[in-house]
N, C-alpha and C positions, 0 to 999 in steps of 0.2 A: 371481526371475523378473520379467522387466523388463512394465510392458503399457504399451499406449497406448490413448489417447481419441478416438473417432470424432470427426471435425471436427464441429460441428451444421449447416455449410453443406450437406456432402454428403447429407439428408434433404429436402436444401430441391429444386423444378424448378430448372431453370437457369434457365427463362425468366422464372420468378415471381424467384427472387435479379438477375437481373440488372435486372427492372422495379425490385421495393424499393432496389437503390442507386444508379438515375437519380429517386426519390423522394426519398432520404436526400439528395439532391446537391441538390435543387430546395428541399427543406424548410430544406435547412440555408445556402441561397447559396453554395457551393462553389466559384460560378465563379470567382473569383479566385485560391480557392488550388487546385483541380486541376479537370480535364476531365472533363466528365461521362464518355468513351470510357476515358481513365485509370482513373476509381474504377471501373467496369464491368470494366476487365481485374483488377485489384487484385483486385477480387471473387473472380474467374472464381480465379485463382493461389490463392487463400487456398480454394477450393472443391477443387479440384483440382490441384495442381500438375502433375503428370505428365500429363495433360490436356492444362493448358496449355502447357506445353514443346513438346507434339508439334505445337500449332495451326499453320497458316502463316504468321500473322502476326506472332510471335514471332521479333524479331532475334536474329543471332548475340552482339551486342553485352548484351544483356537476359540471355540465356543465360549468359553469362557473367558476368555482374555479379551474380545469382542463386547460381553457382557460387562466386563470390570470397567470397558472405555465411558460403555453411558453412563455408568454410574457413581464413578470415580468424580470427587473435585478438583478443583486448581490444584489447593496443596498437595494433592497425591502423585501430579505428576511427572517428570523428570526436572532434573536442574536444567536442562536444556530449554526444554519447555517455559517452564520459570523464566530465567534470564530472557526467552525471547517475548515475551508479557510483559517485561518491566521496561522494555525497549520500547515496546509499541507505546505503553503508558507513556513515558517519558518523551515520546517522539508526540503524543496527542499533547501533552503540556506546553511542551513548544510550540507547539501552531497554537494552542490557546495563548500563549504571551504574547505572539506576534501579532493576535487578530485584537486579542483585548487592545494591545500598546497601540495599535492604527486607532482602534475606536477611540479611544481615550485620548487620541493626539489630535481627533477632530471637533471636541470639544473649546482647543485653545489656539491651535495654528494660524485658520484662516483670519482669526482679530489680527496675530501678531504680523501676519504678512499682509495687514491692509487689504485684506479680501472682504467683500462684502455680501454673505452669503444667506443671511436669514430673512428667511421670506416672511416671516409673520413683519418687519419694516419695511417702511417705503423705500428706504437709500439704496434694496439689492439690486446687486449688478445681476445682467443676465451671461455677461461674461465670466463672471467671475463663480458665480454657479456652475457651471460649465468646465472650469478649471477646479475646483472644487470637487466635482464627481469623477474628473478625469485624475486625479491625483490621487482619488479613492481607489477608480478600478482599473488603475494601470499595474498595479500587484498582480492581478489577476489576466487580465488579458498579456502582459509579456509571460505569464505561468504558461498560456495554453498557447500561444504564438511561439515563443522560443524555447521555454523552459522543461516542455513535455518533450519537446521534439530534438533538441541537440544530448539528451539523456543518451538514446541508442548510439552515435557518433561516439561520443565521450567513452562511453563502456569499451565497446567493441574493435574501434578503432585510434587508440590513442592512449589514453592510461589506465584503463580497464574498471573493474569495480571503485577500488579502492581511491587510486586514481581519482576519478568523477565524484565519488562521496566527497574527497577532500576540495576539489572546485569547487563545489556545488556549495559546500558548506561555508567556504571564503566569502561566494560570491553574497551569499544570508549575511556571513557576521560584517561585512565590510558594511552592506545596506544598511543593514538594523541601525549601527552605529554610526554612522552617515547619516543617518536621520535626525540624528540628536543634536548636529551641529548647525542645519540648514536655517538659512535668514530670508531665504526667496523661495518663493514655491516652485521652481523651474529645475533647483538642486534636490529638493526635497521627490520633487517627480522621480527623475533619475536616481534618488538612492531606493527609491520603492520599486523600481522596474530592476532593481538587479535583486532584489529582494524576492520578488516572484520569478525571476528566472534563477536563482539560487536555490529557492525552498523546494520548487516545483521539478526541477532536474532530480534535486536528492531525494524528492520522493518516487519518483519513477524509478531513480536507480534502485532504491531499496526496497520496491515494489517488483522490480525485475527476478531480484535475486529471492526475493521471500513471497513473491505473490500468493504461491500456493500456501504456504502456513497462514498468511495474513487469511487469506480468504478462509481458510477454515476457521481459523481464529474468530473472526466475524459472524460466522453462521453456526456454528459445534464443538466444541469442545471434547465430543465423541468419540470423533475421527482422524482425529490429531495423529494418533500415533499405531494409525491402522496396518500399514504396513508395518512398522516396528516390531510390534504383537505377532503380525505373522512370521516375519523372518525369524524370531526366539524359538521358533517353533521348528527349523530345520537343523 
């Protein structure tokens, strides 16, 4: 059974949403890139569509360019668009190689560093289990301890986007490859905790700068280039 999510605009007055995005437009200088009357209707669509389809002001041209979003496919729609689809793909490929290469390195490690980990024999250690699990989820717990969190630092205060993508990205290739040399599980720890504090920054960062595309990307394909469509239109 399929559900859907209440917009959070439609709780909001119309006259209270329509003052905060002549705020949001004055706070942010906007005037350059769109009209204060534009982001107000933007608004208004994103509040209500069917609302605003029936308004009078509403071209037939709009109308349809609204209509051409649902029904249009991937290929139809900009090189932009495109290029940021093969980003995301390629960026999911990567987490897939990283998450396959851990699984697949815990098939052979803990024999080679003398760990003794398999519970179906008698000889398992309960330490060494222990360090076994911790070796697995320190990827993850330095992700959401350091690696979520030094993102906004990194960006804002110190070398900006670009900046922090390139840390971040260091911090993954130094790990990854760091892993490949380790003889003790102690080294092998440490090169996976910069590994999650590397992978997990550059996705925040690139999540900062693209969230809204990604999140549409994720849920519509529809609405990608809602605004776009309308602005063509002034």
């Amino acid at each position: 059974m399929l559900c859907s999510i209440d917009s959070p605009l439609q709780w909001i007055d119309p006259e209270s949403q329509d003052e905060n995005v002549r705020k949001t437009h004055h706070a942010y200088d906007l005037e350059n890139t769109v009209s204060e009357s534009m982001l107000v209707r933007g608004g208004r669509l994103a509040r209500d569509e069917e609302l605003f389809l029936s308004g009078p002001d509403v071209t037939q041209f709009e109308k349809s360019a609204l209509a051409r979003e649902k029904s249009s496919t991937v290929w139809q729609q900009s090189k932009e668009m495109k290029i940021i689809l093969l980003t995301c793909c390629a960026a999911a490929i990567a987490q897939g190689w990283d998450q396959a290469s851990i699984t697949g390195a815990n098939l052979l490690w803990p024999s080679e560093m003398n760990l003794k980990v398999d519970l179906a024999k008698e000889d398992v250690r309960t330490r060494d289990v222990w360090i076994f699990g911790g070796v697995n989820a320190i990827t993850y717990f330095a992700a959401c301890s350091l690696g979520a969190w030094i993102s906004d630092p990194l960006n804002e205060y110190f070398w900006g986007r670009r900046g922090a993508l390139f840390v971040a990205a260091l911090f993954s290739f130094v790990g990854v490859v760091g892993c490949a040399f380790c003889h003790i599980w102690q080294t092998l720890f440490v090169c996976r905790m910069l590994v999650g504090i590397g992978e997990f920054s550059l996705v925040a960062s690139l999540i900062k700068e693209f969230r809204g595309v990604v999140l549409s990307l994720e849920n519509s394909l529809a609405f990608l280039f809602l605004f776009q469509n309308l602005l063509q239109t002034v």
